[in-house]
N, C-alpha and C positions, 0 to 999 in steps of 0.2 A: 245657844242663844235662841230663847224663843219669838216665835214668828205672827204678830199678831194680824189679825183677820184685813184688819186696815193699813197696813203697811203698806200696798202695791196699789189701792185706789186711785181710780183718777175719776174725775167727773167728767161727764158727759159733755161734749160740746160737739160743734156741727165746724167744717171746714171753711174760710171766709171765702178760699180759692185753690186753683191744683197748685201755687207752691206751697199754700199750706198746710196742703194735704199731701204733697210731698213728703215736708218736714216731718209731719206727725209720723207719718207709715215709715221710715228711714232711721226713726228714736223707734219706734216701737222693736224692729229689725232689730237694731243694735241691741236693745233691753234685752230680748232674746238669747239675741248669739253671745253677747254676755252672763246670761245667768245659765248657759248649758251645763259649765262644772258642778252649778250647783245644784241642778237638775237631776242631774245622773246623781250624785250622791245622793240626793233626798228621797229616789226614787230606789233607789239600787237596780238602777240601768243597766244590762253586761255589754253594753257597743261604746266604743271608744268616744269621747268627747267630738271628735271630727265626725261622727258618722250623725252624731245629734247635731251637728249644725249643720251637716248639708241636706236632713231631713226640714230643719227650722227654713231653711234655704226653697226648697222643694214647695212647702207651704204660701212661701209670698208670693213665689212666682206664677205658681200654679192662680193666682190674680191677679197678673201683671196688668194684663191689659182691659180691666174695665175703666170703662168711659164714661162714668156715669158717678158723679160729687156725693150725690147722698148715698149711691152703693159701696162707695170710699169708705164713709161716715159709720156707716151700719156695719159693715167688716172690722174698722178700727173698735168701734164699742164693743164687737164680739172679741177681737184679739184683748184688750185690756180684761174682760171676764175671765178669758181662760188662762192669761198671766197671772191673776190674783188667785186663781184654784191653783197654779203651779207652785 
C-alpha cells in the first residue's frame, strides 16, 4: 500500500487550555506507540518493537515538565512534522 505525502497531516492549531493540551500530547503518544511496528518495518530497525517504544517513551518524557502552553504548542507542531517524515 502506498503512502501518500498527506496521509498523516494535521493543521496547525494553538491549545485553548492544559486539558487541551493534555488531550492533544496523550493522541500524539498513542499515534506513536502505535505505529512503532510499523516503524521498524519501514525502516528496517534490528531492536525489538518494545525497545522503540521505550525510546518513543524516553522522548515525551524527556518534556514532561514544561510549564509553558505555547511551548506545548510548538513541540506538538514539531512532533506532528516528524510523524508525517515517519
Amino acid at each position: 500500500m502506498a503512502v501518500t505525502p498527506t496521509q498523516f497531516a494535521r493543521t496547525t492549531r494553538t491549545s485553548a487550555n492544559w486539558s487541551d493540551a493534555k488531550r492533544r500530547v496523550l493522541a500524539a503518544y498513542r499515534e506513536w506507540i502505535r505505529a512503532a511496528p510499523e516503524i521498524q518495518t519501514m525502516y528496517s530497525i534490528p531492536f525489538p518493537v518494545s525497545a522503540i517504544r521505550t525510546r518513543m517513551r524516553q522522548e515525551f518524557e524527556r518534556h514532561r515538565y514544561v510549564d509553558k502552553l505555547p511551548v506545548v504548542d510548538v513541540l506538538l507542531v514539531q512532533n506532528n512534522a516528524e510523524y508525517q517524515v515517519s
